[in-house]
C-alpha positions as CSV (number, residue, x, y, z in Angstrom):
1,X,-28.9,120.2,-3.0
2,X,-29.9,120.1,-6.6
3,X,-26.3,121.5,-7.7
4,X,-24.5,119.0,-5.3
5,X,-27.0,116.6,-7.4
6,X,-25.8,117.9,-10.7
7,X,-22.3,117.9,-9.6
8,X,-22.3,114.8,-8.4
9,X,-24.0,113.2,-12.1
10,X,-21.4,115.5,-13.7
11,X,-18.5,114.1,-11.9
12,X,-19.7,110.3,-12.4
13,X,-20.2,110.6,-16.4
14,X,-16.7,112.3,-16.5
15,X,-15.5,109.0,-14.7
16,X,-16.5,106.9,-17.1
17,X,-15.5,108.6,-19.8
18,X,-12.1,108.7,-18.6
19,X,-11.9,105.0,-17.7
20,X,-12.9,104.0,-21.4
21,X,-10.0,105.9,-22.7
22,X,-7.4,104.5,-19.8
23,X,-8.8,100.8,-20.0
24,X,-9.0,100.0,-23.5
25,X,-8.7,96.3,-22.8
26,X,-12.6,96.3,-21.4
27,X,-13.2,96.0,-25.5
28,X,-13.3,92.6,-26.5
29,X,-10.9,91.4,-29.1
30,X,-11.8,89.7,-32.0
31,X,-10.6,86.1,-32.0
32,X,-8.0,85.0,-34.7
33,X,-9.6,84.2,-37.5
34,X,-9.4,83.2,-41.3
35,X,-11.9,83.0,-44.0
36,X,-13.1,84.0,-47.4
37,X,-16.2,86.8,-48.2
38,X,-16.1,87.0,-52.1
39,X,-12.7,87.9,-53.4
40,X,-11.0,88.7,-50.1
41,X,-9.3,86.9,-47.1
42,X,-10.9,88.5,-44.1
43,X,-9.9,88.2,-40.2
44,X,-12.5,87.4,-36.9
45,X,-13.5,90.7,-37.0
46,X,-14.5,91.2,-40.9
47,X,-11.3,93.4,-42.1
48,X,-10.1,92.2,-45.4
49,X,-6.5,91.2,-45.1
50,X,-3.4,89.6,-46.5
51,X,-1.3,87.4,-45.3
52,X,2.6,87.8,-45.1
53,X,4.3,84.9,-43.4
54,X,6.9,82.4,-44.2
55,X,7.2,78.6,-44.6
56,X,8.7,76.2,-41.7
57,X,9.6,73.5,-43.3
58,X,11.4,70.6,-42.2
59,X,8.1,68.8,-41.2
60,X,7.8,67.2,-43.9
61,X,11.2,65.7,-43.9
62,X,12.8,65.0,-40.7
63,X,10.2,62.2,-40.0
64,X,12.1,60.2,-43.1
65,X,15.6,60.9,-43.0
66,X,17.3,57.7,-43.8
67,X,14.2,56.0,-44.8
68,X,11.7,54.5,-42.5
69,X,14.2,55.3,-39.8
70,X,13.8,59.1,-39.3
71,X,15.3,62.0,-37.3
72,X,12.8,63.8,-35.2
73,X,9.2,65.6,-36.4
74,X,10.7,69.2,-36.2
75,X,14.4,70.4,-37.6
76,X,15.2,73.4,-35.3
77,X,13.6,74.2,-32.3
78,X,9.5,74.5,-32.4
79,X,9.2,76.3,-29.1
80,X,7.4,79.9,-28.2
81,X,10.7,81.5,-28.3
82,X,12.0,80.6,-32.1
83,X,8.2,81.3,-33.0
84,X,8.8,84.8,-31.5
85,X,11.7,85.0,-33.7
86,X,9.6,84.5,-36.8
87,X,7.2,87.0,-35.3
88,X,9.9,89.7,-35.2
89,X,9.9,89.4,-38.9
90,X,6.3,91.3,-39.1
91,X,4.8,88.0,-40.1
92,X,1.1,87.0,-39.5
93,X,0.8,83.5,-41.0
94,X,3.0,80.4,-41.1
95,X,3.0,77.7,-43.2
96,X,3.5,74.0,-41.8
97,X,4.6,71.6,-44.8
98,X,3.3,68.1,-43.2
99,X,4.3,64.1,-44.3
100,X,1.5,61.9,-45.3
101,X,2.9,58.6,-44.2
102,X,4.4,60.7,-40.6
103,X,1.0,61.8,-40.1
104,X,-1.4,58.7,-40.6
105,X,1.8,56.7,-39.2
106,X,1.9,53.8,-42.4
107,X,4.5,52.4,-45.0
108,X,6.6,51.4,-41.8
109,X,7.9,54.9,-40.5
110,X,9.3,55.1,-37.1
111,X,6.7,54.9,-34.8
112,X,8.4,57.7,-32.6
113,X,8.3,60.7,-35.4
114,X,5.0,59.3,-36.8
115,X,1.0,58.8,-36.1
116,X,-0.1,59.7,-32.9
117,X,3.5,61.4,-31.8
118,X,3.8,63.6,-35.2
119,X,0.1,64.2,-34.7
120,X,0.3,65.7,-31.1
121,X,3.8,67.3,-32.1
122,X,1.9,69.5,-35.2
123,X,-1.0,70.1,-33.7
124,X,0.9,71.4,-30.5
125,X,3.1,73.7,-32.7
126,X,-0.1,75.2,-34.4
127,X,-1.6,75.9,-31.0
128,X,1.7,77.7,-30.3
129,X,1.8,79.8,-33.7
130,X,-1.9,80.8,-33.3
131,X,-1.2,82.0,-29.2
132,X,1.9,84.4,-31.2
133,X,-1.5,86.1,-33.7
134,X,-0.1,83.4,-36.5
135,X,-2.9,81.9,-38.7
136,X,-1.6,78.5,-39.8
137,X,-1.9,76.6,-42.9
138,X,-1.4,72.9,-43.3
139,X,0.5,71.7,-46.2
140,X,0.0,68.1,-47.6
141,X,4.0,68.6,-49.1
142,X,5.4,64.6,-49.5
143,X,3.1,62.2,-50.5
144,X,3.3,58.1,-52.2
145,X,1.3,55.8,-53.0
146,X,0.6,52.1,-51.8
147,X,3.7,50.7,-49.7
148,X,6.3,53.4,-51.6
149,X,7.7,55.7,-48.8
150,X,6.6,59.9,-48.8
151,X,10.0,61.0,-49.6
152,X,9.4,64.0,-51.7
153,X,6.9,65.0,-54.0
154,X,4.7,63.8,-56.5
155,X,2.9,64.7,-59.4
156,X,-0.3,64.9,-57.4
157,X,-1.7,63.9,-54.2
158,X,-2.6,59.9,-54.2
159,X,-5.6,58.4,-54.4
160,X,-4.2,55.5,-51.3
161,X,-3.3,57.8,-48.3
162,X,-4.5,61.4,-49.5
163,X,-8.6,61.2,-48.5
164,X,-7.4,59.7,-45.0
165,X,-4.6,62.2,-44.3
166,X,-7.1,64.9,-45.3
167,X,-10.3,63.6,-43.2
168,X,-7.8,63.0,-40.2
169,X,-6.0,66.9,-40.4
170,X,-9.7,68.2,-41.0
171,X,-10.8,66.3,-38.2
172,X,-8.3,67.4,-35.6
173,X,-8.3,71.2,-36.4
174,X,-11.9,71.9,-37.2
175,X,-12.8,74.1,-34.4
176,X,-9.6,76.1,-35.4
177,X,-10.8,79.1,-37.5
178,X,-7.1,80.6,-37.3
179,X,-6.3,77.2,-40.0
180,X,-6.1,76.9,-43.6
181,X,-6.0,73.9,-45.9
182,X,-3.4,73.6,-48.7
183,X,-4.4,70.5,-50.5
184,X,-1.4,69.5,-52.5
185,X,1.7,71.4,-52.5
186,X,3.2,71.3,-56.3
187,X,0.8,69.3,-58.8
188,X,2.9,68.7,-62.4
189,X,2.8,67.6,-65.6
190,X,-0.7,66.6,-65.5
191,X,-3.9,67.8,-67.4
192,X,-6.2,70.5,-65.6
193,X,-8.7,67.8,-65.7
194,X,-6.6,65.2,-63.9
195,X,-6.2,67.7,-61.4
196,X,-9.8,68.4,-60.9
197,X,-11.2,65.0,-60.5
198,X,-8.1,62.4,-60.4
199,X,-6.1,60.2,-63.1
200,X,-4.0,56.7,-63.5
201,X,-0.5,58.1,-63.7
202,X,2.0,56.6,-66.3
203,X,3.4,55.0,-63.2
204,X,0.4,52.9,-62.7
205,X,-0.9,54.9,-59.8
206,X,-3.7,56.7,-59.1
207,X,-4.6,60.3,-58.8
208,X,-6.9,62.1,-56.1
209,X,-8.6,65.6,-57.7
210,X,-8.7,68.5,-55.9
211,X,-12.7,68.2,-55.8
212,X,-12.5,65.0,-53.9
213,X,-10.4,66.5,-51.4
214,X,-12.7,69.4,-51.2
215,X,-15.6,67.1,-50.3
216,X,-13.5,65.4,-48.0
217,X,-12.6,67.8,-46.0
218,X,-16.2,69.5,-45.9
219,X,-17.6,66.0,-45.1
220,X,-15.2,65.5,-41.5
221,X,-16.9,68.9,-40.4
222,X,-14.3,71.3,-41.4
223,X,-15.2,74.9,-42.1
224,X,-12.1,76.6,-42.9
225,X,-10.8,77.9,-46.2
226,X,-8.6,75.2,-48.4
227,X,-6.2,76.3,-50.6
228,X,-6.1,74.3,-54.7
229,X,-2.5,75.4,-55.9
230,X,-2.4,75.4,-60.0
231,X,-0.2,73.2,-62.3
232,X,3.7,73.3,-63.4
233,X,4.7,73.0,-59.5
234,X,1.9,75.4,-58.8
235,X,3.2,77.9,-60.9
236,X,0.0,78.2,-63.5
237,X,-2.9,79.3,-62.7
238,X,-3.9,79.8,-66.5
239,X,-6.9,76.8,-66.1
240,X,-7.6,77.1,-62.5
241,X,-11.1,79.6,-63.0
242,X,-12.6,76.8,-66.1
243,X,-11.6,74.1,-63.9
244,X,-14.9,74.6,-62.1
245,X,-14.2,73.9,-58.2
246,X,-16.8,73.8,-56.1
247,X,-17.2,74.5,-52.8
248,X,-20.5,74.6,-51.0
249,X,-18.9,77.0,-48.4
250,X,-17.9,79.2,-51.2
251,X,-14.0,79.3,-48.7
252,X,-12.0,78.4,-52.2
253,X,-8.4,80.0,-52.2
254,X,-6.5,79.5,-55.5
255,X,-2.6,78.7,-54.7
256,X,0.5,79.9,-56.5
257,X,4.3,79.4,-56.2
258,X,7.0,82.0,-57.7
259,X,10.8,81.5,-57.8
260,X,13.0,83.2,-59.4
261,X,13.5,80.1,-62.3
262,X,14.0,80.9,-65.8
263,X,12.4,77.6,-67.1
264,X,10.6,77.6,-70.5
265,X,6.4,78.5,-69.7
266,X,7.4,79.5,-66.4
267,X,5.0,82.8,-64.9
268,X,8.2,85.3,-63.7
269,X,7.0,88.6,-65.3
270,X,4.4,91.1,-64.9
271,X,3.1,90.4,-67.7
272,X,2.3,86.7,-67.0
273,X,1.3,88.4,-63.3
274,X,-1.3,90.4,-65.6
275,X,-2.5,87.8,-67.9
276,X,-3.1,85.2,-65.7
277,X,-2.6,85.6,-61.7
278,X,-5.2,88.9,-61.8
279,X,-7.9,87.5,-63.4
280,X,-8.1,84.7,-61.2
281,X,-7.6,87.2,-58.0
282,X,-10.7,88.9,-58.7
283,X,-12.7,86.3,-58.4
284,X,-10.9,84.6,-55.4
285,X,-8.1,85.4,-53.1
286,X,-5.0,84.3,-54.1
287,X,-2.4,83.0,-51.8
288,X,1.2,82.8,-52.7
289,X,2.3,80.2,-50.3
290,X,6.0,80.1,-51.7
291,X,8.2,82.2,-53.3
292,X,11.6,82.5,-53.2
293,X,14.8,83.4,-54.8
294,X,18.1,81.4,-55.4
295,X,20.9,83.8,-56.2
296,X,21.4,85.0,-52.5
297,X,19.7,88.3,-53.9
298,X,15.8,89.5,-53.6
299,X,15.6,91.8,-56.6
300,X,13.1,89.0,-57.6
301,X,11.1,88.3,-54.4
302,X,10.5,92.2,-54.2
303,X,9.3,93.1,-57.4
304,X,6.7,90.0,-57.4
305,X,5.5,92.0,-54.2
306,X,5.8,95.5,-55.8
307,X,3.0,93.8,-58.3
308,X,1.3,91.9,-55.0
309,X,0.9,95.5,-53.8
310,X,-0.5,96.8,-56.8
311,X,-3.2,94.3,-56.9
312,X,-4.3,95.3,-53.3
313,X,-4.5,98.6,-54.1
314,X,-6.3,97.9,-57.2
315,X,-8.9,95.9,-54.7
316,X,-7.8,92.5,-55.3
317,X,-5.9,90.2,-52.3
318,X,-2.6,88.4,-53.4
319,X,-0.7,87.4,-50.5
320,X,3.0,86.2,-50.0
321,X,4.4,83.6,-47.6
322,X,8.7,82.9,-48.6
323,X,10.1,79.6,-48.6
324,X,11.9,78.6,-46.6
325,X,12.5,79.5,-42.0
326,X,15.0,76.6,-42.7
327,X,18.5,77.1,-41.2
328,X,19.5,73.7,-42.6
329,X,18.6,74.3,-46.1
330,X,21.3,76.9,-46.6
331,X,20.8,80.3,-48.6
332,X,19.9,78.8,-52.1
333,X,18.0,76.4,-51.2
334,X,16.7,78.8,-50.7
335,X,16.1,79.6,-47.2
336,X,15.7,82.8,-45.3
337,X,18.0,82.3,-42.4
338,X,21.2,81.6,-41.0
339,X,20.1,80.4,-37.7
340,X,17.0,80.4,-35.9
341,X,17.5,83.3,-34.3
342,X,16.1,84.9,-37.1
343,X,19.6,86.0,-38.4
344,X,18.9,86.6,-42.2
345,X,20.8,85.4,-45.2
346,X,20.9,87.8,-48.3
347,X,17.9,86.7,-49.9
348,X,16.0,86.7,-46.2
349,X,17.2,90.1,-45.5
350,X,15.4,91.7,-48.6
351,X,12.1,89.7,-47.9
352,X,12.6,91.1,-44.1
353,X,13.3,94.3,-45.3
354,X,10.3,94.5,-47.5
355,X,7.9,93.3,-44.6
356,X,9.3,95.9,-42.2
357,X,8.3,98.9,-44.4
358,X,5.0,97.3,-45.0
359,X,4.6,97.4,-40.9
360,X,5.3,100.6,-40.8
361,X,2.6,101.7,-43.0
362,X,-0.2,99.6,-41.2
363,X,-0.3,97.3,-44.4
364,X,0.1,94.0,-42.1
365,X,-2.5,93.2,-39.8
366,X,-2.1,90.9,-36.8
């Protein structure tokens, strides 16, 4: 009886040792998941990472083709299946460039691409990136000020329209911890203290800092980590540390762009990478949210992450996110497809390449 007993006790532990190897779902997966610990991006489940991802622009200009007429919210498709395209890529994060008149739905925009309708449209394409394991950031990318239509960029974000586009966006998506905040895409030719804390333009117009938008955002409720890209079309990152941000959530991300330009100043060597990207990435994670190259080639694009790799290895977090999943932009634009498909140009086929081996050695989480 006592061996039947014993056998029995035996055969049930065995059991459930085997079902725990078979059924691995019965462990709970973390849920996606962004933010900052100290010089690191780290996921739901503490792991630092980096993200690798690529931009999807066209939201930021389709709402104001031909003026205050517009085309659509989206240019391409924005369903699950050209998001699994992306995903095929070995991406974890996407970057959504957004409109500030198209989003708060002012300065006469059509009423169809705009407010409410643009609203629902982004936030339903972010809910559709985060089901695929994307983290999202939100881009404020075209900006104006008073009555003057968002048709590109300006020198900073506006003191009209950029608190209320910022309050509304944090608003909407702050129960969404797989979201960042980019606060203004490509500040220029303004001083680092403009920057900070806002300035009349020689235009007559006036400035928003990045410290007001800060406080914005924290003040609608929103957790998430917000992204301050540097100077020179958020190329310089040389003032960004002495600015003195502050962020009572300590979620601070500095931002960086890097093309392959050859413009006077411009930081396009590892040297410049050296002197003045590191320093800042060991005190806060640095996210590259565009780089790209124009002459249909990648040498560029894959020795900026040669150095990105470097730094992670060295214990610092740079990440990388190409411009442009833009089919319409064409190849030096310069954009990393022919079609949405995923079918890369020259320049998209390096980048892709460059992820895949990255995959393969477990360096991109999802």
């Amino acid at each position: 009886m006592r061996h039947r007993e014993w056998a029995a006790a035996v055969a049930l532990i065995a059991g459930i040792a085997l079902l725990a190897v078979l059924l691995p779902w019965h462990k709970s997966k973390s849920p996606l998941e962004i933010r900052v610990r100290g010089a690191h991006l780290v996921d739901g489940s503490g792991r630092n990472i980096r993200l690798f991802g690529v931009n999807r622009s066209g939201t930021e200009y389709q709402c104001t083709i031909g003026g205050t007429t517009g085309a659509g919210i989206f240019s391409g498709p924005d369903d699950a299946a050209s998001i699994a395209s992306m995903v095929s890529w070995h991406i974890n994060a996407v970057r959504v460039p957004l409109n500030e008149d198209c989003w708060l739905g002012i300065n006469g925009v059509n009423p169809a691409y705009t407010g409410t309708a643009y609203q629902h449209a982004v936030d339903g394409y972010i809910r559709r990136l985060n089901h695929a394991g994307l983290i999202a950031i939100v881009d404020l990318h075209w900006n104006a000020p008073g009555r003057q239509l968002s048709s590109g960029q300006r020198a900073m974000a506006d003191a009209d329209h950029a608190p209320a586009f910022w309050s509304s966006v944090a608003t909407r998506f702050k129960a969404n911890r797989a979201v960042m905040f980019d606060l203004y895409n490509e500040p220029v030719s303004i001083s680092w203290s403009c920057w900070r804390s806002g300035c009349a333009t020689a235009g007559g117009w006036q400035t928003v800092g990045m410290q007001t938008l800060i406080d914005v955002v924290r003040r609608a409720g929103a957790r998430q980590p917000v992204i301050a890209s540097g100077l020179g079309h958020a190329n310089d990152l040389s003032g960004w540390l002495a600015a003195g941000l502050h962020d009572p959530l300590h979620q601070l991300v500095a931002g960086l762009h890097m093309y392959d330009t050859d413009a006077d100043g411009y930081c396009n060597t590892a040297a410049c990478w050296d002197g003045t990207v590191a320093p800042v990435s060991r005190q806060v994670p640095v996210v590259t949210a565009e780089i790209g190259e124009h002459d249909r080639r990648s040498d560029f694009v894959t020795a900026y992450m040669h150095w990105a790799d470097h730094e992670w290895r060295a214990g610092r977090s740079v990440s990388v996110l190409a411009w442009a999943w833009d089919a319409a932009q064409g190849e030096t634009a310069p954009s990393l497809i022919t079609s949405y498909d995923g079918t890369p140009t020259g320049y998209g086929l390096g980048f892709r390449t460059y992820l895949a081996a990255l995959f393969e050695r477990g360096e991109i989480h999802r």
